[in-house]
MIKE-801468 format. One record per residue (C-alpha): residue in three letters; z, y, x; residue number from 1. Coordinates in nm, 4 decimals, always signed. Layout:
+-----+----------+----------+----------+-----+
: res :       up :    north :     east :   n :
+-----+----------+----------+----------+-----+
: ALA :        Z :        Y :        X : NUM :
...
+-----+----------+----------+----------+-----+
***
This chain:
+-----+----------+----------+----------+-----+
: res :       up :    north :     east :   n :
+-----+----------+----------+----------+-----+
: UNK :  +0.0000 :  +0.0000 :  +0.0000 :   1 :
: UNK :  -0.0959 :  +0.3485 :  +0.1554 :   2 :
: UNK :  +0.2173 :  +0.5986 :  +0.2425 :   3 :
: UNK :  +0.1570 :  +0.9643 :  +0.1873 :   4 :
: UNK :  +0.2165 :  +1.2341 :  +0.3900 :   5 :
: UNK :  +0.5741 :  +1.3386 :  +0.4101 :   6 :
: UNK :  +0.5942 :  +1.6969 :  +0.2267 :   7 :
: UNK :  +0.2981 :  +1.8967 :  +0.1907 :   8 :
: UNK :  -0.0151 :  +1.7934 :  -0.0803 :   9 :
: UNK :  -0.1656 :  +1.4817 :  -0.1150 :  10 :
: UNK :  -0.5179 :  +1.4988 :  -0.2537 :  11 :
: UNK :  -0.6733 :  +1.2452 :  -0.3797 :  12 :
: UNK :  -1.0959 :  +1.2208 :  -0.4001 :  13 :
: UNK :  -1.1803 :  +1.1493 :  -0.7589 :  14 :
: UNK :  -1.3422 :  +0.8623 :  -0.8372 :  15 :
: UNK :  -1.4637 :  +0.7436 :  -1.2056 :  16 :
: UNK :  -1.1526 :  +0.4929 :  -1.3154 :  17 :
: UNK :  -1.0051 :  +0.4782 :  -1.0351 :  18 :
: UNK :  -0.6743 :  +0.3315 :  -0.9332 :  19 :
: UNK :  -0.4481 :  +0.5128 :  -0.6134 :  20 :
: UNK :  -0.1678 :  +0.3069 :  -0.4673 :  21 :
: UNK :  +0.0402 :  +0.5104 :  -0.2979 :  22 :
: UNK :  +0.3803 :  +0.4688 :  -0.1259 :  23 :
: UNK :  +0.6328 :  +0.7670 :  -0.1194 :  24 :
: UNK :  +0.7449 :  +0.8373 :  +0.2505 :  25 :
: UNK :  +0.9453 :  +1.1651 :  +0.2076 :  26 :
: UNK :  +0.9818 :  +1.5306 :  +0.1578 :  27 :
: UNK :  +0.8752 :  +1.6928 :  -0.1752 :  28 :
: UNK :  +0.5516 :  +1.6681 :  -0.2623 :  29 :
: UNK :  +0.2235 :  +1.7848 :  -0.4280 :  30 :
: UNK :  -0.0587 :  +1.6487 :  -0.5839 :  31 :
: UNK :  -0.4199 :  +1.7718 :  -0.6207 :  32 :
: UNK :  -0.7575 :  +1.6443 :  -0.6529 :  33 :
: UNK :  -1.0797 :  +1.6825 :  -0.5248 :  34 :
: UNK :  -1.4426 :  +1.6111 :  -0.6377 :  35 :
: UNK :  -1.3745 :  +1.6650 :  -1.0226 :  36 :
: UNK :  -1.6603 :  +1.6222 :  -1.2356 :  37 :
: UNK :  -1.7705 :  +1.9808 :  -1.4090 :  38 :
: UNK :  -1.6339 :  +2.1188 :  -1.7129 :  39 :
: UNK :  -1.7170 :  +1.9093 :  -2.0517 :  40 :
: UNK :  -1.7298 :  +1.5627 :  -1.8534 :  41 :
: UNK :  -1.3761 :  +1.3431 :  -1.8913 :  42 :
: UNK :  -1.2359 :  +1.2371 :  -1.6089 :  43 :
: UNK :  -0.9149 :  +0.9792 :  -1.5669 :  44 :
: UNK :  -0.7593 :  +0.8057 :  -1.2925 :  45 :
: UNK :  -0.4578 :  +0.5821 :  -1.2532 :  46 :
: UNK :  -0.1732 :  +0.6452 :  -0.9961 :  47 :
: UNK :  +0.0457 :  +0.3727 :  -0.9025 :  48 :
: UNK :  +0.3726 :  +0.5115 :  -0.7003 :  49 :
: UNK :  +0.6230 :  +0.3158 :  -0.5288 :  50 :
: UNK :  +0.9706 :  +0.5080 :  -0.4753 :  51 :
: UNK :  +0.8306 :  +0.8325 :  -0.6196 :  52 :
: UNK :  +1.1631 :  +0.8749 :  -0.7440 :  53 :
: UNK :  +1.3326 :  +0.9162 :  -0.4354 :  54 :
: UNK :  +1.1511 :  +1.2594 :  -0.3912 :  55 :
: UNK :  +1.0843 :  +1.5735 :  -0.6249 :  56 :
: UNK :  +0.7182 :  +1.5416 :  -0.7173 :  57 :
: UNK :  +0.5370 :  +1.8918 :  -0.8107 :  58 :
: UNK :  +0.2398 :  +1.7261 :  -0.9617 :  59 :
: UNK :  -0.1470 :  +1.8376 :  -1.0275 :  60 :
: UNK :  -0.1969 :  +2.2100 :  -1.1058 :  61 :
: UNK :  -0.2813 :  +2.2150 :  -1.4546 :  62 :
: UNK :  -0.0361 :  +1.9101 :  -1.5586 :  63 :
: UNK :  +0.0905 :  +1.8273 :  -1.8920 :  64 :
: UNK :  +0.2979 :  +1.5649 :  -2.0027 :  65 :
: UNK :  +0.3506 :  +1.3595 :  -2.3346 :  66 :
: UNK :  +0.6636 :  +1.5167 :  -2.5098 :  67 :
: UNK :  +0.6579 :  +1.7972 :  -2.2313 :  68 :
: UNK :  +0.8092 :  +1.6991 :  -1.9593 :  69 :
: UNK :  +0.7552 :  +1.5431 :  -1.6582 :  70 :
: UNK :  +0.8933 :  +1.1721 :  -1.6087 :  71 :
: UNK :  +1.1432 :  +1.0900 :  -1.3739 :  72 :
: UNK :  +1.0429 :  +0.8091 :  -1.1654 :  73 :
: UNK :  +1.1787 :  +0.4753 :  -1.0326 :  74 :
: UNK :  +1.3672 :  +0.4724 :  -0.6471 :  75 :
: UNK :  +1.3318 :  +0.1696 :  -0.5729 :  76 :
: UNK :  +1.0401 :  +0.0575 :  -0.7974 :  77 :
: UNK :  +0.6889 :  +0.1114 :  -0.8775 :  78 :
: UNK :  +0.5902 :  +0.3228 :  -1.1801 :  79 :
: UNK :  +0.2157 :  +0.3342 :  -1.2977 :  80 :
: UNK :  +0.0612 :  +0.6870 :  -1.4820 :  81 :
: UNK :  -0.2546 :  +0.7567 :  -1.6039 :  82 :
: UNK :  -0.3716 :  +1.1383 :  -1.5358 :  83 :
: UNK :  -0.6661 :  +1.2913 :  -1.7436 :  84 :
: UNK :  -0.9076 :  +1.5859 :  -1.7476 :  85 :
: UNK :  -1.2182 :  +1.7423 :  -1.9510 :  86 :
: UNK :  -1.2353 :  +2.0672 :  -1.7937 :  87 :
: UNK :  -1.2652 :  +2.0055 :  -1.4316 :  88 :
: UNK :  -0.8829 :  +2.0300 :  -1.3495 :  89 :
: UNK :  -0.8096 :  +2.3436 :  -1.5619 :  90 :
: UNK :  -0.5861 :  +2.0535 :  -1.7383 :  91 :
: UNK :  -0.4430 :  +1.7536 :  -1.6820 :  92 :
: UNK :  -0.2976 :  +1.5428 :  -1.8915 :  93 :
: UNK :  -0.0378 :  +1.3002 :  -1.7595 :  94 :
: UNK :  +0.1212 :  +0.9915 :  -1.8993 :  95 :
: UNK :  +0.3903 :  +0.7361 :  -1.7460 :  96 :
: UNK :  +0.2517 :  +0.4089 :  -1.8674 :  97 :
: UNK :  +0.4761 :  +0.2207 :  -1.7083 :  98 :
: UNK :  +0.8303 :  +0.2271 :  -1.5322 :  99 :
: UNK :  +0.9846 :  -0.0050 :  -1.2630 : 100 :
: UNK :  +0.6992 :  -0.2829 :  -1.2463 : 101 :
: UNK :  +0.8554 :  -0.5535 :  -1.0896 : 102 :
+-----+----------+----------+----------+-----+
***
């Protein structure tokens, strides 16, 4: 499973559907993404965190979550959310899908 940089942003390339694995390693950190599709054109993509819990998570510019806030995440465990846009990153829409997959 890939580790992200400790602190600072991680940005991830979009891809159609795709699935990041990603390990958290330290500091606080942020989330963006590159390569969004233009405005009018959906995009989604999956993240799949280990131990993002253990670190305060400012996620993609744009975010918002179902019921309004952001989840709090599993330390130690893996949590899976699902992260969509339609206007090339203007918003995102974020979901937890899952919590501490065993």
């Amino acid at each position: 499973t890939p580790t992200y940089v400790s602190g600072g942003t991680t940005t991830l390339t979009y891809q159609h559907d795709a699935v990041y694995r990603l390990t958290a390693s330290g500091g606080v950190k942020s989330w963006a993404m590159s390569l969004l599709p233009a405005s009018g054109v959906v995009a989604s993509w999956t993240l799949e965190l280990t131990n993002g819990g253990a670190f305060a998570q400012t996620w993609f510019v744009g975010t918002t979550w179902d019921g309004g806030i952001a989840p709090t995440l599993t330390n130690p465990g893996t949590d899976i959310l699902t992260f969509y846009t339609y206007n090339n990153g203007a918003t995102v829409r974020g979901f937890l899908v899952a919590s501490n997959i065993q």
